[in-house]
ZAMARGU-4260 file (C-alpha; in steps of 0.2 Angstrom, whole numbers, plus 5000, padded with zeros to 4 digits):
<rodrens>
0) 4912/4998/5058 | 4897/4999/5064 | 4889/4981/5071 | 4870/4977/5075 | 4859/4961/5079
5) 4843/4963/5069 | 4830/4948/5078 | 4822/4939/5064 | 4812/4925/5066 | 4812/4909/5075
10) 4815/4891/5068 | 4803/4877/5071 | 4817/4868/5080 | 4821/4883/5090 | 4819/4882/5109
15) 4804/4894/5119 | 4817/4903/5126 | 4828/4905/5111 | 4833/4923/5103 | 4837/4923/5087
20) 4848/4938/5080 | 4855/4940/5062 | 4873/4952/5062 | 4871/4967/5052 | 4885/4977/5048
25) 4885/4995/5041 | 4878/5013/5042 | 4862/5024/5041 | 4862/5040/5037 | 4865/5046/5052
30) 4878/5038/5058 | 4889/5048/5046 | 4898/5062/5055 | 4907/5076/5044 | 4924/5076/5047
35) 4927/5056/5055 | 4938/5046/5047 | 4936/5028/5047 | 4953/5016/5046 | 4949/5000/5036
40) 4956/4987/5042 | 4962/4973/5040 | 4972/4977/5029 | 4978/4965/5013 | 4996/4960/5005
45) 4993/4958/4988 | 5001/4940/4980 | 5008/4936/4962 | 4992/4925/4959 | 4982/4940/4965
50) 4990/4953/4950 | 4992/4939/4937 | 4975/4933/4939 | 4967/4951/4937 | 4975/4953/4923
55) 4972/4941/4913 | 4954/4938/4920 | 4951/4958/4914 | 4961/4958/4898 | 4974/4966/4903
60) 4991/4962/4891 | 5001/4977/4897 | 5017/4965/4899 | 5022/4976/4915 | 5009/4966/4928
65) 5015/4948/4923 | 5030/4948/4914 | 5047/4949/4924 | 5060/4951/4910 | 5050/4963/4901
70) 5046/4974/4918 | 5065/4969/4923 | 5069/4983/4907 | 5057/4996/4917 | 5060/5009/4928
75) 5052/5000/4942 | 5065/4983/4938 | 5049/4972/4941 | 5030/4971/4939 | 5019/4982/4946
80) 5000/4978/4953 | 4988/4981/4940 | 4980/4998/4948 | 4962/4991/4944 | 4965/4977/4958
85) 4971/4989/4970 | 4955/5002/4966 | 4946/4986/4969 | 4955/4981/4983 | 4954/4998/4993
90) 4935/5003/4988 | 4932/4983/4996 | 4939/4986/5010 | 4928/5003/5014 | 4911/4994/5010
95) 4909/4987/5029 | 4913/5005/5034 | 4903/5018/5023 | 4894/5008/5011 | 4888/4991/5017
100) 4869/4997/5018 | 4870/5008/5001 | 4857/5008/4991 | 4867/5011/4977 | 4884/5018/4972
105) 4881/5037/4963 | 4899/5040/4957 | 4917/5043/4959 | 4929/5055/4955 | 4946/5061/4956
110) 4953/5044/4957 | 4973/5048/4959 | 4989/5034/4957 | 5001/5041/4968 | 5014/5028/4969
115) 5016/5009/4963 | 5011/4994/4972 | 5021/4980/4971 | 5017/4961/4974 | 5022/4959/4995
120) 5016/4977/4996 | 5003/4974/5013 | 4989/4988/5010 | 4977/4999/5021 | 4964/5012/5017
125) 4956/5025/5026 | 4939/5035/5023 | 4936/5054/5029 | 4917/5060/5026 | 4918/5074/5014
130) 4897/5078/5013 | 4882/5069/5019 | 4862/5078/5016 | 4846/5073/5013 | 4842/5066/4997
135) 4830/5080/4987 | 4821/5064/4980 | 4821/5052/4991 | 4814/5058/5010 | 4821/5040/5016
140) 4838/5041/5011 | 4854/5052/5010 | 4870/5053/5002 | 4887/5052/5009 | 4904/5059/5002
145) 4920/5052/5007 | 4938/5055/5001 | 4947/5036/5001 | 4964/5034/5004 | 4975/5017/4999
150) 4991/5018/5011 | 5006/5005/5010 | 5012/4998/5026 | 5027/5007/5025 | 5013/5026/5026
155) 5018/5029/5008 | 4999/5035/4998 | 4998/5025/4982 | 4977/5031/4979 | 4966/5043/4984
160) 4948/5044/4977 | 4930/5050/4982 | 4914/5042/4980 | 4897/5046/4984 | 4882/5035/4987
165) 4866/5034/4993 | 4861/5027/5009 | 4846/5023/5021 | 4838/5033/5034 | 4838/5023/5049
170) 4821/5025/5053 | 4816/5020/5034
</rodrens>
């Protein structure tokens, strides 16, 4: 990550001699290097309230994420993560990393479930930069390519996806 103190301006109840910052977390343009691979962390073990709550909350009725005698019957013998929380797990965890200064999110693709997460399962993800250029548009701005991965603790890859999005030029 990538950590800067922007000053902004001062309060009325501010001392003379005080300096006021405001933390700014993120990346320009061209602190993307081809090639680096950032390690998200920390990392994030996924609860019951976590998966049932998803579910529901995104309609999801596929009795395999909240219901133990039905998932009992399965080949997995009890409920899986709902794969959309763990997407939106992973892709949170990278935002302070890769995307926190985006202007906006342009696509992903070859999103790829790997293995199934479980409730207990502690998660990790790590980014490699796939492409970065110049935006033909936009002068200010650029888009960055990176190839996500969702690990468990145990190094097992349950995800792998790539995004691209667009970001400022420092300078801009």
């Amino acid at each position: 990550m990538v950590y800067n103190a922007t000053p902004v301006d001062s309060r009325p109840e501010d001392g003379p001699n005080t300096r006021r910052l405001r933390e700014t977390i993120g990346r320009a343009f061209e602190d993307f290097e081809i090639g680096d691979i950032y390690e998200h962390r920390p990392g994030r073990t996924i609860n019951e309230a976590d998966n049932s709550w998803f579910t529901l909350l995104t309609m999801n009725t596929h009795p395999l994420h909240f219901d133990h005698a039905f998932a009992a019957e399965t080949e997995f013998g009890k409920p899986l993560v709902n794969s959309c929380l763990t997407l939106s797990i992973v892709a949170g965890m990278t935002v302070s990393d890769t995307s926190q200064m985006a202007i906006a999110n342009l696509g992903w693709k070859d999103i790829k479930l790997t293995a199934p997460v479980f409730v207990g399962d502690t998660i990790y993800a790590e980014s490699e930069v796939l492409d970065k250029r110049a935006s033909n548009s936009r002068p200010t701005q650029g888009i960055v390519t990176v190839k996500t991965t969702g690990r468990k603790a145990d190094g097992t890859v349950f995800m792998t996806y790539e995004r691209s999005f667009l970001v400022a030029k420092r300078d801009a």
